[in-house]
N, C-alpha and C positions, 0 to 999 in steps of 0.2 A: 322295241320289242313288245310294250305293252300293246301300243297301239296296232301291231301287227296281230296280236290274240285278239283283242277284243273284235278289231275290224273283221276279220277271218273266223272269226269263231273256232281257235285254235288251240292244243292245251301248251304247255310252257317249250315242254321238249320238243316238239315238231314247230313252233316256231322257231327255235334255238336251231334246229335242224336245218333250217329251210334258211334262214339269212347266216349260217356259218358262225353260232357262237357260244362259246363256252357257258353252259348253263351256271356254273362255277362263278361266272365271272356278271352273269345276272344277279345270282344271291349274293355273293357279296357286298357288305356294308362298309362305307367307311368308318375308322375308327379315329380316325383323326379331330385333337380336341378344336373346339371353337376355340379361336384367337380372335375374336373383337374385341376384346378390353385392351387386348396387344397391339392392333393394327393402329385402334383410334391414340395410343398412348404414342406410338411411333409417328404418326400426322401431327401430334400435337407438340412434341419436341422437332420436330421435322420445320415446322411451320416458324417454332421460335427460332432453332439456330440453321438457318439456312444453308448455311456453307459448309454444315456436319452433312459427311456423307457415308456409305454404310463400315465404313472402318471404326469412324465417330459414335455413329448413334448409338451402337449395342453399349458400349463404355458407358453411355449418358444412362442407358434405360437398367442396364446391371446396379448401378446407383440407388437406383430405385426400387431395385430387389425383383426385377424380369428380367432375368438369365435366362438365355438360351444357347442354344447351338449355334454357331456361325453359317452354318448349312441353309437352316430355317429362317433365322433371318436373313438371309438375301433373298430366298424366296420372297418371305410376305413384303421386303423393301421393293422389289422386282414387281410383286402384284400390286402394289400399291403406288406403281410408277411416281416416287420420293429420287428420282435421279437427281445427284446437282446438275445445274444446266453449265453451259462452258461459255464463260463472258469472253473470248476469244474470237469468236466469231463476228461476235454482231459489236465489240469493240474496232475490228481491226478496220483501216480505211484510209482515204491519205491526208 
């Protein structure tokens, strides 16, 4: 959107106009807090007990006094591709 005003020499609303988009939804800022102290604390327990997976890990980090939602953390575990891996696979064979 920026680069369609500046390119075009356009003001906010007529580019908003012109590619179909809620000016609303331009302004809008996230409010969402920064979780890097969280993500890196989660890599870092992640890293030591391996086979904690995200049932485990919230347990581990609540310990620690980083409570959250269960919601949120599956997200940031999810973003932070911390899956266990499944030794099922690359065990099985004859």
């Amino acid at each position: 959107m920026a680069h369609a005003m500046q390119a075009h020499d356009v003001s906010e609303r007529r580019a908003c106009s012109i590619l179909t988009i809620d000016r609303s939804s331009v302004r809008c800022r996230s409010t969402r807090p920064d979780d890097a102290a969280v993500r890196e604390r989660m890599r870092a327990v992640a890293a030591v007990r391996r086979r904690f997976g995200y049932r485990r890990l919230p347990i581990m980090l609540a310990r620690e006094g980083l409570v959250m939602n269960h919601k949120k953390f599956r997200r940031l575990y999810r973003e932070e591709r911390l899956q266990v891996k499944h030794a099922g696979a690359a065990a099985s064979g004859p």
